[in-house]
C-alpha positions as CSV (number, residue, x, y, z in Angstrom):
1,X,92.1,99.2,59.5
2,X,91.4,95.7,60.9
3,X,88.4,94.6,63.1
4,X,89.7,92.5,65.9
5,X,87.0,91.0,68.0
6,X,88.4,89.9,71.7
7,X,86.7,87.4,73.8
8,X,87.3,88.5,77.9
9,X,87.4,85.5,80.2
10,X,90.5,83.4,79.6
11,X,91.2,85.6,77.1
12,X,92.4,89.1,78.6
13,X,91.5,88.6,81.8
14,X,91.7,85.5,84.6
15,X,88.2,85.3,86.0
16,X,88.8,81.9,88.1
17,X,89.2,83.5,91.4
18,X,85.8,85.4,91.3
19,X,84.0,82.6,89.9
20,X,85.4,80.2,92.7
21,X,84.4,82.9,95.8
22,X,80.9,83.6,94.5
23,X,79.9,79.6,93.8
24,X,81.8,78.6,97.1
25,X,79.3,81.4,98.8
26,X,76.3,80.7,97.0
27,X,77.0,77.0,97.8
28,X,77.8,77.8,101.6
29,X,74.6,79.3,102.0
30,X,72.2,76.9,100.6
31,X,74.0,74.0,101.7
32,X,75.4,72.6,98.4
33,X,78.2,70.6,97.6
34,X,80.8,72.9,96.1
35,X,82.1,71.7,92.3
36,X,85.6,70.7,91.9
37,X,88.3,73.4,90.6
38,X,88.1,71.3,87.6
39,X,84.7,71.5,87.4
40,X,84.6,75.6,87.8
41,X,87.5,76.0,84.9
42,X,85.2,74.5,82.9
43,X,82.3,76.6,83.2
44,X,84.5,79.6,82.4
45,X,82.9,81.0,78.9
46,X,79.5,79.3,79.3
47,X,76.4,80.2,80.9
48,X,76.3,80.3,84.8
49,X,72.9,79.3,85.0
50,X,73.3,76.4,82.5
51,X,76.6,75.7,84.7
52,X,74.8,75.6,87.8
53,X,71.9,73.5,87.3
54,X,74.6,70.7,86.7
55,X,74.7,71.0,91.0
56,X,72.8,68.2,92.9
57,X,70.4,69.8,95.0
58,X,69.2,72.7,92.0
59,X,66.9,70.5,89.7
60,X,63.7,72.8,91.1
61,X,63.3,76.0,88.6
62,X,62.8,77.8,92.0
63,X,66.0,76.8,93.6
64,X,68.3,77.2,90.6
65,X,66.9,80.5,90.3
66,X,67.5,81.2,93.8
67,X,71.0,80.0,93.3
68,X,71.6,82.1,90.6
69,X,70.2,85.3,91.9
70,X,72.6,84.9,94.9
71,X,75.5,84.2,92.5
72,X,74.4,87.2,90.6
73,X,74.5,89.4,93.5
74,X,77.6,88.0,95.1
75,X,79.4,88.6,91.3
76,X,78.1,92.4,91.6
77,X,79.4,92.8,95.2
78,X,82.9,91.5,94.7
79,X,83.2,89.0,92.1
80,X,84.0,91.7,89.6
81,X,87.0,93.2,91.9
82,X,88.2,89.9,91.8
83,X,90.0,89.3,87.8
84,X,93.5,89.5,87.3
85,X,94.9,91.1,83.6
86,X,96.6,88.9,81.9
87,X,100.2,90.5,81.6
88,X,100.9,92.5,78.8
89,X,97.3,93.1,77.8
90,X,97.6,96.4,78.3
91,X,100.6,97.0,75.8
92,X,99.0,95.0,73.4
93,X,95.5,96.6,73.3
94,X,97.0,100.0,73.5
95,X,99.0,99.5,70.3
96,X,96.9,98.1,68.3
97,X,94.0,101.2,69.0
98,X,97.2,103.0,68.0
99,X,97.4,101.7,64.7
100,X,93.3,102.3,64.3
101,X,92.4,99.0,64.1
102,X,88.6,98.2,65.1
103,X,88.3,96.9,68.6
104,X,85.5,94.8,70.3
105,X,84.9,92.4,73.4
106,X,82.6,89.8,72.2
107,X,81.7,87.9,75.9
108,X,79.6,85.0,77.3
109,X,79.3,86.9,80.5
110,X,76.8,89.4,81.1
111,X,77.9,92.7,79.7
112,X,76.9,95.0,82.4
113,X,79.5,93.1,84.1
114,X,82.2,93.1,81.3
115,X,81.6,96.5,81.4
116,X,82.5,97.2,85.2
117,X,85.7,94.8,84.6
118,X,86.8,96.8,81.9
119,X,86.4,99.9,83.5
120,X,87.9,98.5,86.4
121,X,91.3,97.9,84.6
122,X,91.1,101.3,82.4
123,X,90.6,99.2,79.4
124,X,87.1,100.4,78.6
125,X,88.1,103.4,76.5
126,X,90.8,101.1,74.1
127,X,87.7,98.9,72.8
128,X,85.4,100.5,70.4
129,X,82.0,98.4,71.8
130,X,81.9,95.5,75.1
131,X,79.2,93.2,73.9
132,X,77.8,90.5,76.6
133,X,75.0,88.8,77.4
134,X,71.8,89.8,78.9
135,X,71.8,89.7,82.6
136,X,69.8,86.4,83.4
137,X,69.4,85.2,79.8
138,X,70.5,82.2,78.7
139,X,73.4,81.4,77.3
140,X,74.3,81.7,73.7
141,X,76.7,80.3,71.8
142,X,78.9,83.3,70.2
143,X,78.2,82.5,66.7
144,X,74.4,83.7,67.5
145,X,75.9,86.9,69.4
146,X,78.0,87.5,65.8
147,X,75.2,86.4,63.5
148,X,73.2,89.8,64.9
149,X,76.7,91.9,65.1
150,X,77.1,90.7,61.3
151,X,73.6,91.7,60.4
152,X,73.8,94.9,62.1
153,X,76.9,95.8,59.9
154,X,79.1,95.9,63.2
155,X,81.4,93.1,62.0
156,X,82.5,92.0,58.3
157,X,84.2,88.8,57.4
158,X,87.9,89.3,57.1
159,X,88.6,90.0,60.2
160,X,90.0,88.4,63.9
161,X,88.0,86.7,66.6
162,X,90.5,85.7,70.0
163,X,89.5,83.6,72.2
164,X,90.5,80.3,74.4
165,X,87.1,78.4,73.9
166,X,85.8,76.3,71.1
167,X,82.8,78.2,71.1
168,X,85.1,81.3,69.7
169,X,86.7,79.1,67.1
170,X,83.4,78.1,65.6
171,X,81.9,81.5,65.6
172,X,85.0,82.7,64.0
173,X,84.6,80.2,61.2
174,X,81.0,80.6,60.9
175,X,81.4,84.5,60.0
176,X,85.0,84.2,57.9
177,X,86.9,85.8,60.9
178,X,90.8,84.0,61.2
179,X,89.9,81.5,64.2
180,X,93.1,82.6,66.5
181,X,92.9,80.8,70.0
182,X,94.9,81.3,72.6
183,X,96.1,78.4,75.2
184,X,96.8,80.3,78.7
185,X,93.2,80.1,79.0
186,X,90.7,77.6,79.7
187,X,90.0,75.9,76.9
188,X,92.3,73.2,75.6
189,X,94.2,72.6,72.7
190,X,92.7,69.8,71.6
191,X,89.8,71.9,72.1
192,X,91.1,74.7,70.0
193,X,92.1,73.0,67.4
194,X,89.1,70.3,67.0
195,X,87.1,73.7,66.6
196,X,89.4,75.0,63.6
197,X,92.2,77.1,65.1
198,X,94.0,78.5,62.6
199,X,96.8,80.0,64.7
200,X,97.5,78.9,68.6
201,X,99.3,81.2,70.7
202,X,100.7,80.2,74.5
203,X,100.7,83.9,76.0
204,X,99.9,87.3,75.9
205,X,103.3,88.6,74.5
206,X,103.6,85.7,71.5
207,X,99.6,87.1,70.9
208,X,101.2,90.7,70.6
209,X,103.9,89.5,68.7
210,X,102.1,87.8,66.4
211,X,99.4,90.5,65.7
212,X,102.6,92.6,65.3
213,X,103.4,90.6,62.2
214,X,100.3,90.2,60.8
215,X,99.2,93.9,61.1
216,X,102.5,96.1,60.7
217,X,100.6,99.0,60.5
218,X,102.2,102.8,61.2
219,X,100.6,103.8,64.8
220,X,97.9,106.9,63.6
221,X,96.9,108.3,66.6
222,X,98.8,109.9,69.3
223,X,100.0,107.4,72.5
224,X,98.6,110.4,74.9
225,X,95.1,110.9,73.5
226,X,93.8,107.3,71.7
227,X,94.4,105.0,74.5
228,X,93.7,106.9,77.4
């Protein structure tokens, strides 16, 4: 049995078209300049309060949290409804619960709402545990989130962390999980790789294929009632 630790964003799912309707809203109605696409691909796996206090017009405490509240609320409304699976996630994560294997989300985002995206997409009963951040905390960087998981016995070194940001390459490193990033994302792979990659991987189906190799273990549980 292997533990496998999944980051979400840009890693199983596409978040950019939630994140762009809820900034371009909470921009529209306090009369802020609305980032670049560019600009919002790069806030994908980091904090959305650290990410919007980089707008002109939110350097007051009061008005960034005003901003973010509004984000908040326009993320719980519909920003959720608005992700898209990557394609053959599904397949994948089944399989592998399948085979036994330990499964976790390890997210930047907020995990009420990792939660409700899971859910959404009848992927929360293939993961063993969705962790995410607090609500309106600030952000960590995921090698604190797996420094408590790590101390709590929930993860051991030995094991997988998968992810398209940097930030999951170190973490992996730091806790002597294999480093595998993935490049359909939103990280580069410059980025990857300056971070310690150890394996890259272009898409969903090479991901699957090459967990296949790595972990040719016998499928334990029934298809019917594991992965429901």
């Amino acid at each position: 049995m292997a533990l496998i630790c999944f980051d979400l964003d840009g890693t199983i799912v596409d978040p950019l078209l939630g994140v762009r309707n809820c900034v371009a809203r909470v921009c529209r109605e306090m009369g802020l300049p609305c980032p670049a696409e560019a600009t919002l691909q790069d806030w994908i796996g980091f904090g959305m309060r650290e990410s919007l206090a980089r707008l002109p017009g939110l350097e007051a405490p009061d008005r960034l949290e005003e901003a973010l509240d509004r984000y908040l609320d326009a993320y719980r409304e519909d920003g959720v409804f608005e992700h898209e699976v990557y394609e053959g996630a599904h397949l994948m994560l089944a399989r592998l619960k399948r085979q036994g294997h330990r499964i976790y989300i390890v997210s930047s985002k907020p995990g009420l709402f990792a939660r409700r995206i899971t859910y959404q997409f009848d992927l929360n009963l293939i993961f063993d545990e969705i962790f995410g951040a607090e609500l309106k905390g600030a952000w960590q960087p995921k090698t604190v989130v797996l420094e408590r998981l790590r101390q709590s016995g929930t993860i051991w070194p030995g094991g997988y962390f998968i992810g398209d940001r940097g930030d999951d390459m170190h973490a992996a490193r730091g806790h002597g999980l294999r480093a595998i990033g993935v490049t359909y994302g939103y990280g580069s792979r410059k980025e990857l790789l300056d971070a310690g990659a150890e394996v890259l991987v272009d898409s969903i189906p090479e991901l699957d294929a090459w967990l296949a190799g790595e972990l040719p273990d016998a499928e334990i549980h029934d298809a019917f009632t594991r992965a429901e």
